[in-house]
N, C-alpha and C positions, 0 to 999 in steps of 0.2 A: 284174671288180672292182665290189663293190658299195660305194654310197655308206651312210655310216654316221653317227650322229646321240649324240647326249650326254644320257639321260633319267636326271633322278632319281625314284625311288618310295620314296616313303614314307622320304625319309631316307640311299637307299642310292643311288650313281650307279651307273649300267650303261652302255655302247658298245652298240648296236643298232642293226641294218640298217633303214636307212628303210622297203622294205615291212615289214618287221617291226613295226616301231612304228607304222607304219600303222595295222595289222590288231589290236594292242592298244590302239589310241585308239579307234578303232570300235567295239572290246568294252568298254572301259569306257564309251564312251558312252550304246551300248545299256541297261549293266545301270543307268546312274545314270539313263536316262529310266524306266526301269522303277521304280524307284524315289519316281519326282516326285509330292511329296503326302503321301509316307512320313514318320511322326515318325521321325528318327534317321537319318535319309538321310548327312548328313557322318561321322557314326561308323559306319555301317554299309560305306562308300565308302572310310575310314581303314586298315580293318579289312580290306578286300578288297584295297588297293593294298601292307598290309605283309606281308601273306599271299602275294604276286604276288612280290613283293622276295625274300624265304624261299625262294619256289619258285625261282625265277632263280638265285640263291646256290647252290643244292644242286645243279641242275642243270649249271651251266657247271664246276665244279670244275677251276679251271685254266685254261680258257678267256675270253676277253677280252672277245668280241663274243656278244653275244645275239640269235640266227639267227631265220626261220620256225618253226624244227620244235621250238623253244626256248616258242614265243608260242602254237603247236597245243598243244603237252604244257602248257600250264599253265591253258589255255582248258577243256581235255578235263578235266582235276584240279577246275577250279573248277565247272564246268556250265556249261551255255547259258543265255543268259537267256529261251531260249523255256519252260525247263524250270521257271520259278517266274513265268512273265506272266501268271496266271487267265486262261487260254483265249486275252489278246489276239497276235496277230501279232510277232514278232519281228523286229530289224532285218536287215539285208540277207547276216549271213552265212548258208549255208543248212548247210553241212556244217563238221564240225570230225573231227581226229585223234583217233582213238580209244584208250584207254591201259588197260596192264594193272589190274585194282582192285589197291590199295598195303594192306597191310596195316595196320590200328589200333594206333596206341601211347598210350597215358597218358604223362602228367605230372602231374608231386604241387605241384599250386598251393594256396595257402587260396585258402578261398570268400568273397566278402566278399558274396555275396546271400544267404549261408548260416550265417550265423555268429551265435555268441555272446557270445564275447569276442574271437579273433583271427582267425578262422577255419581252425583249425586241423583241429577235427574235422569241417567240414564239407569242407575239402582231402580229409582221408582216406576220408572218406566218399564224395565220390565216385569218389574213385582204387580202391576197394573195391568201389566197388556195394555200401553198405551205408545205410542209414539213420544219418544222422550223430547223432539224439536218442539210440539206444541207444550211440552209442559216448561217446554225452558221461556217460550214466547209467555206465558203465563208468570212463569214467575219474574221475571225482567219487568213486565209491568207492574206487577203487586209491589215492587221492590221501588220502582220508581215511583206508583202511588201512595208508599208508605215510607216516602223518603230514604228509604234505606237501612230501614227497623227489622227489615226480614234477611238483612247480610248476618249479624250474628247468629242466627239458624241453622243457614245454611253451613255457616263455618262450623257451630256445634255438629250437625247433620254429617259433616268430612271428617271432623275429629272421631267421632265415637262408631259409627258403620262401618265395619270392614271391608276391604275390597276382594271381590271374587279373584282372587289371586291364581286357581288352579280350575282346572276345566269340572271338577265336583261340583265344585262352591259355583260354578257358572251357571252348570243344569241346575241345582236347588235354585238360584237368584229365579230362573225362569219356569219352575216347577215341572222339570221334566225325570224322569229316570236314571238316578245315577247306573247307567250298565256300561259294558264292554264295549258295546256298537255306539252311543251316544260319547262318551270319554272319546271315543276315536275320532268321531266326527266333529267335537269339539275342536279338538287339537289339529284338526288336520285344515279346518277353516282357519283358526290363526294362525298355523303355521303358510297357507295360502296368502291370508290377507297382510301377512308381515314379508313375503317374497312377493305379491304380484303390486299390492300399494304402499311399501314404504315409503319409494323416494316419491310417488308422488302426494303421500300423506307426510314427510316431512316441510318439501315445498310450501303446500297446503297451510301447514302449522307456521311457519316463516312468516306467510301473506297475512293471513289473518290473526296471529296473534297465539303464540303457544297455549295462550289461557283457555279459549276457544276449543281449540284441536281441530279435527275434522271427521268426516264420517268414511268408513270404506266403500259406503251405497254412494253412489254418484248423485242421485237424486239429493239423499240429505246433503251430501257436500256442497249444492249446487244453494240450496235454501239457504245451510247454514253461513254462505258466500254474500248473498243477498239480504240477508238479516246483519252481520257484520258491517258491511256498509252502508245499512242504514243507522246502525248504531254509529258508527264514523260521523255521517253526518250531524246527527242527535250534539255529537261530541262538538262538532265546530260549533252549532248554532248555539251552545251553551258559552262554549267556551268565548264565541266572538262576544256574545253578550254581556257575560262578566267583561270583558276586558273593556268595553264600549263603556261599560257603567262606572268601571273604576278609573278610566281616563274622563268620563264625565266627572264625576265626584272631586276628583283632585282637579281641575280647570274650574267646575260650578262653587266644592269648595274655598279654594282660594280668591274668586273674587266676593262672592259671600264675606269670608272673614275681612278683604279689603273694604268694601262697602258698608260691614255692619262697624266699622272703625272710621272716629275720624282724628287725627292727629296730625301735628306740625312737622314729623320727623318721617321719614322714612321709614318706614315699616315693612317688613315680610313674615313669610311663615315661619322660620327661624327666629326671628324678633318677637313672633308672637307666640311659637313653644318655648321660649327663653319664658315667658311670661310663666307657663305650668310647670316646666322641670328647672332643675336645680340650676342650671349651665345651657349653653346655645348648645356644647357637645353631646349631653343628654336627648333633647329635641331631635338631633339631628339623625345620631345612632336611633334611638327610636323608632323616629317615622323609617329609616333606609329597612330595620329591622321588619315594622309592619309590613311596608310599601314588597318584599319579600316574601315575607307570610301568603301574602294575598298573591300576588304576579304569578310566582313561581308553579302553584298548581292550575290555572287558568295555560301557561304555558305546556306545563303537563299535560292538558286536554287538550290542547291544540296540536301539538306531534302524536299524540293517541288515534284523533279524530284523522288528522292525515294518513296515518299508518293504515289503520283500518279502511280509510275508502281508496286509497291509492294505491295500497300494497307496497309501503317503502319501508325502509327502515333505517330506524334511530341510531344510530352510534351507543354502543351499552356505555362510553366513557361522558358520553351528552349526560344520558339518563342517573347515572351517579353522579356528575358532576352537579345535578338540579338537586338529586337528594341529598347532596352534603350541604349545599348551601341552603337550601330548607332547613336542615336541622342545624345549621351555623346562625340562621338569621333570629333565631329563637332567645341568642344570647345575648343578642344588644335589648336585644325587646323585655326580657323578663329582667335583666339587669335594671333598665331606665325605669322600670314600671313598679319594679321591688323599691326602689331609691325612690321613685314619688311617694309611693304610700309610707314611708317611713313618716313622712311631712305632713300624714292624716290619721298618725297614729291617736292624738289628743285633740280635745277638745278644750276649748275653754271660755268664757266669759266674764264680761265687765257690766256694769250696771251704774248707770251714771240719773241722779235725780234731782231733779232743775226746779227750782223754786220760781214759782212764775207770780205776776202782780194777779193778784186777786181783780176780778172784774165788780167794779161796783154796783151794777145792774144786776149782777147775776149769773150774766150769760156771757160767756168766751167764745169769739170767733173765732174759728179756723178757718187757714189759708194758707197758699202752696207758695214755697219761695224758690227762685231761681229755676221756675220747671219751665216756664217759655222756651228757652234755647233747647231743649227736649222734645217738646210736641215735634217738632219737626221730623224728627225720627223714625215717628211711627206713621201707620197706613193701616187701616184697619179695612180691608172688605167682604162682602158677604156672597158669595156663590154658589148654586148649588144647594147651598144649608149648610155650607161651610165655613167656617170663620177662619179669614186666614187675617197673619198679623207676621209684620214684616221687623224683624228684631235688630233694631238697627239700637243696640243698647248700652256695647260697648264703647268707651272713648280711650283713647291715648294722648296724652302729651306731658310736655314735659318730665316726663320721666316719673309722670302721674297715672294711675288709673283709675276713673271715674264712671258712673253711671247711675241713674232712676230705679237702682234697687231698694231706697229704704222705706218703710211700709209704718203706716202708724195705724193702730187700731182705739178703740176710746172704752173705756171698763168704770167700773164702780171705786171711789176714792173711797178710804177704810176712815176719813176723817171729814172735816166742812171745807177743806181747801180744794184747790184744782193743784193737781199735778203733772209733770210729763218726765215720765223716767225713757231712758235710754239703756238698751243693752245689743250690746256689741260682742260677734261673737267669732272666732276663727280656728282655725287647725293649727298644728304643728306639733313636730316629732317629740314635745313632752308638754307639761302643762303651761310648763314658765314661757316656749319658746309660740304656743299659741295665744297665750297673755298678752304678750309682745304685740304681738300680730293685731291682736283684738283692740288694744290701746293705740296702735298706730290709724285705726280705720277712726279718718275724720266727718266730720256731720256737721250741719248748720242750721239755726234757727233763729230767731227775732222776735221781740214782742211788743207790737203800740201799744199801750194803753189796755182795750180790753181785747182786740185783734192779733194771734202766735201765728207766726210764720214759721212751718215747716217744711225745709228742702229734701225733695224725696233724694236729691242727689250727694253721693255716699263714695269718700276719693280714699285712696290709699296708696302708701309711695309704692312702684315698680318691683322694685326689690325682696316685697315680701311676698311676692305670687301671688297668683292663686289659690286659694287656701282656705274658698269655702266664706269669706268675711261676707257678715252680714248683720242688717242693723235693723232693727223693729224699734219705734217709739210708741210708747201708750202713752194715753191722755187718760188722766183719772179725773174721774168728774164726779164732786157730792152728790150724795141725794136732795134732791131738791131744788138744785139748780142745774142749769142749760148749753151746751153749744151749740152754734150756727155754723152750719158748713157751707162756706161759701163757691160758689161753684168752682174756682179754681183748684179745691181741694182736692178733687178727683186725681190729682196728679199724686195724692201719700196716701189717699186714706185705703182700707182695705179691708173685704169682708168684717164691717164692723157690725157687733150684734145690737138687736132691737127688737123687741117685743114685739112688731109686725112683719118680721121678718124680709123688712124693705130693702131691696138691691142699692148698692154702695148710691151708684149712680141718679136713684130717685129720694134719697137722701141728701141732696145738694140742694141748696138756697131753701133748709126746711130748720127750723128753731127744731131741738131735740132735746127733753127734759131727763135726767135720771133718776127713774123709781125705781125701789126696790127690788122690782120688779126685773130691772132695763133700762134702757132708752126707750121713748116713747113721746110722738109728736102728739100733742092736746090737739089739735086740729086738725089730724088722719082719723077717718071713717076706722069704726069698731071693727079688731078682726073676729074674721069667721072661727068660732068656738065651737061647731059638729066637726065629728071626723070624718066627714063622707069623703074626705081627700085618700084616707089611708086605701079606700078603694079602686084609684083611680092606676091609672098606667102611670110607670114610674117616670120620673122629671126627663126631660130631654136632654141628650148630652150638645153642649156647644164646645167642637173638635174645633181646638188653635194649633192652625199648623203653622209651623216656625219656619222662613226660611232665608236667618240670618245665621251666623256659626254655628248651631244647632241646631237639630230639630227635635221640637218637644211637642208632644198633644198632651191638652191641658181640657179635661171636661167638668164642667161646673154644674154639680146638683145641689141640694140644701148643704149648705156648710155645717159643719162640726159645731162650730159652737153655736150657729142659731138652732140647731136640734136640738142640743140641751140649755137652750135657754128659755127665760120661761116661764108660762105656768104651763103644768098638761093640760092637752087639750086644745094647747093653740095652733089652729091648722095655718098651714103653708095658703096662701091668696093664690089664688091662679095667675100665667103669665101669660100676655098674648107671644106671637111670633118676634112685635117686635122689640119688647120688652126681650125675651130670649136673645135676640140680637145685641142688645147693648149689652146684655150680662157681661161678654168678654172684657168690657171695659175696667169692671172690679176687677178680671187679673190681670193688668197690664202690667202692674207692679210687681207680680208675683211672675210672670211673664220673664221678665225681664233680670229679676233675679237668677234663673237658671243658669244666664248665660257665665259668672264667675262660677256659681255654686251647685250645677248640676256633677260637674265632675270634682268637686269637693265631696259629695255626696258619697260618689263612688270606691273616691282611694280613703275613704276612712272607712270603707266596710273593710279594703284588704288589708287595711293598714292594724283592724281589729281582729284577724282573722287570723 
């Protein structure tokens, strides 16, 4: 029976036979004399007693008491202390148990002597045996070709990886030997590299940016210098470019919004966000909020960009001063933008149905009224393969707002008469308050004889904004009888359906009968009834690029309702180029609409949200 003792190491209690713990106090006292003089002597000492604890633990597995042959095997593992004493004598043991060599494992620690911002690639790098600079140049690109998809990664990859905190955890990061002679030469290179390059590794960390760091290899320092300021640069040429884009934007959009306006009053941007929010104070707070949003980090690359290529530095009272007012300018903005969408919470509509004189013939002309003073407006050219169309759609005056939004399509009457209903539709923050709205948007029309005059032009007083109004007129037409659209129509009518699925525009100055069927000209050639179309490459898109106060692209393939109308089986007719080219004309109307009711569109999503 041997007598048995109560040691803790480094944290961990063990049971060990008193020669046992004999002959490991001897050994640690040896290695700690070998030591005496050493900078780092208590950490080096820390590092050897939790390394002992480790070995003990893996050892007894199950067992209670920590033996001889327990204290030889961890003695043999760690080394002699004769084997790192420069030549002098060692203490009194002479011999120790000899032990199989254990095979090398890694661990994926960061490196925090190696690091730039978490140490993460300098972890992987050494878990790799690679140079951690090319894997940081690797992943700086990935990061920039995948816009910045692989930051949360890296951030998970810093949260969850511990850091080689003690010179143990260093040799596993780089799969070497936790012993007595490595532990020491760990410790004694950081405690080197912490006395011979601090100040010039804090310098270092100053110039180029604490995120960064630096290296204690002069080489890498030298890389990681010249890689920094090209980042620097990166930074300006972005940063000049935003700012180049949004000083274009705000000069290219303001006279866009001037020129796509014509009005008797003096008008500005303030006059014309008075128009979308509630108040010229709403508009104003707003844009100051956006126009912050956006400045603010563009200025933040720009003192970054400097920093980095120049080696200056910021004022930390600059740099908080940007991030309060960043996070301050958030308030006018979500404020003004909370308060519009209130004003798209509802929806509603009116339906107004017009009793028109029966044509005696048969057949009812249609034709465009007051749309002359409009043409003017537009520009339509083709470049490239591009459709561009110049939105010149809004109007102002009088404390009116007006435009070539309203749209008339032509359907099947459920009776023998002709009809032309109207419905009128707008936003606002309850049913009754977009009612209002809807009933205020005025319209005009006229009728000779067998000849209706519809004005695609569609006014509403100032006062009620923006708000999404918008007006569609259907023509209902019996079966059996006819309208002529006379070529001025082109100015209301829109995507309207027909049994040969003819473009608005090749629909003009053509008698059109309604069958059962559709619309359908008795003197248009019979459509193609194979489907050999279904195998053809799908319809071309023609791209309307807008650049009046918006910009919208608008691409026009088979419309909605000529696909389900019909009989099956009725194929699409082929179109040449420059049939494609005029398509755009069927959405000038539709075009033009966006310009009230594109951001109608918008603040009733959040307004329903």
């Amino acid at each position: 029976m041997k007598k048995t003792l109560t040691a803790n190491i480094s944290g961990t209690v063990f049971h060990i036979e008193e020669d046992a713990y004999d002959k490991l106090q001897r050994y640690l006292g040896n290695i700690r004399a070998q030591f005496t003089g050493t900078e780092g002597r208590d950490e080096i000492m820390a590092d050897i007693e939790a390394r002992i604890a480790e070995l003990f633990s893996e050892r007894l597995s199950g067992r209670n008491v920590v033996g001889m042959p327990d204290v030889d095997h961890v003695m043999a593992i760690m080394g002699q202390p004769e084997d790192f004493s420069d030549g002098e004598e060692a203490g009194s043991e002479a011999a120790y148990t000899t032990v199989p060599p254990r095979s090398r494992s890694k661990r994926f620690f960061r490196d925090p002597d190696d690091r730039w911002i978490g140490g993460v690639m300098g972890g992987i790098g050494a878990y790799i045996g690679v140079d951690p600079l090319w894997l940081r140049i690797a992943m700086i690109v990935l990061v920039w070709a995948s816009v910045g998809s692989l930051i949360p990664l890296y951030i998970l990859l810093w949260i969850i990886v511990p850091a080689a905190d003690n010179a143990a955890e260093r040799l596993r990061m780089r799969g070497e030997d936790v012993t007595v002679e490595n532990i020491k030469r760990v410790v004694e290179e950081g405690t080197a590299r912490v006395k011979e390059g601090g100040a010039r590794m804090a310098e270092e960390a100053r110039d180029i940016g604490k995120g960064w760091g630096a290296h204690a290899d002069r080489r890498k320092s030298q890389a990681a210098e010249v890689f920094v300021k090209l980042i620097g640069i990166v930074f300006l040429i972005v940063a000049f470019s935003l700012m180049l884009g949004l000083i274009t934007g705000m000069i290219g959009g303001t006279v866009s919004l001037w020129h796509a306006t014509w009005s008797s009053e003096d008008m500005g941007l303030l006059d014309l966000g008075e128009l979308l929010f509630n108040s010229r104070e709403h508009a104003l707070w707003f844009g100051i909020g956006v126009f912050s949003l956006l400045v603010i980090p563009v200025l933040g690359m720009f003192l970054t960009g400097f920093r980095l290529l120049l080696n200056t530095r910021t004022p930390k009272w600059l740099w908080l001063s940007m991030v309060v007012l960043w996070v301050m300018a958030w308030i006018p903005t979500i404020w003004a933008a909370a308060d519009l969408a209130k004003d798209f919470k509802r929806e509603n509509q009116t339906i107004t149905e017009i009793e028109l004189v029966q044509p005696a013939s048969g057949t009812l002309y249609l034709d465009a009224l007051d749309a002359t003073g409009m043409a003017g407006d537009w520009s339509v050219n083709f470049d490239d393969g591009d459709l561009e169309v110049d939105l010149d759609g809004l109007h102002l005056e009088n404390g009116s707002v007006y435009g070539a939004w309203g749209q008339l399509d032509v359907e099947r009457s459920a009776d023998t008469l002709f009809h032309l209903k109207v419905r009128r539709e707008a936003h606002g923050s309850s049913a009754k308050a977009a009612l209002a709205r809807a009933e205020g948007i005025q319209y005009s029309y006229s009728q000779e004889e067998e000849v209706l005059f519809v004005s695609p032009i569609v006014r509403y007083d100032a006062a009620n904004k923006f708000r999404g109004q918008d007006v569609q007129f259907t023509l209902e037409v019996p079966v059996g009888k006819s309208v002529f659209l006379r070529p001025g129509s082109k100015a209301v009518i829109y995507d309207i359906d027909n049994v040969t699925n003819t473009l608005d525009r090749h629909m003009l100055g053509r008698t059109w009968t309604m069958t059962e069927r559709g619309l359908e000209d008795p003197n248009s050639p019979a459509p193609r009834r194979d489907n050999s179309w279904e195998e053809e490459a799908p319809a071309p898109r023609d791209t309307v690029k807008a650049s009046g106060p918006i910009a919208a692209v608008v691409w026009r393939g088979p419309s909605k309702k000529a696909a389900s109308s019909g009989t099956a089986g009725t194929a699409r007719p082929k179109r040449s180029v420059a049939e494609d080219r005029d398509a755009v004309t069927t959405a000038r109307a539709n075009t033009t609409s966006l310009i009230p009711n594109l951001i109608g569109l918008m603040f009733e999503r959040m307004g329903t949200s």
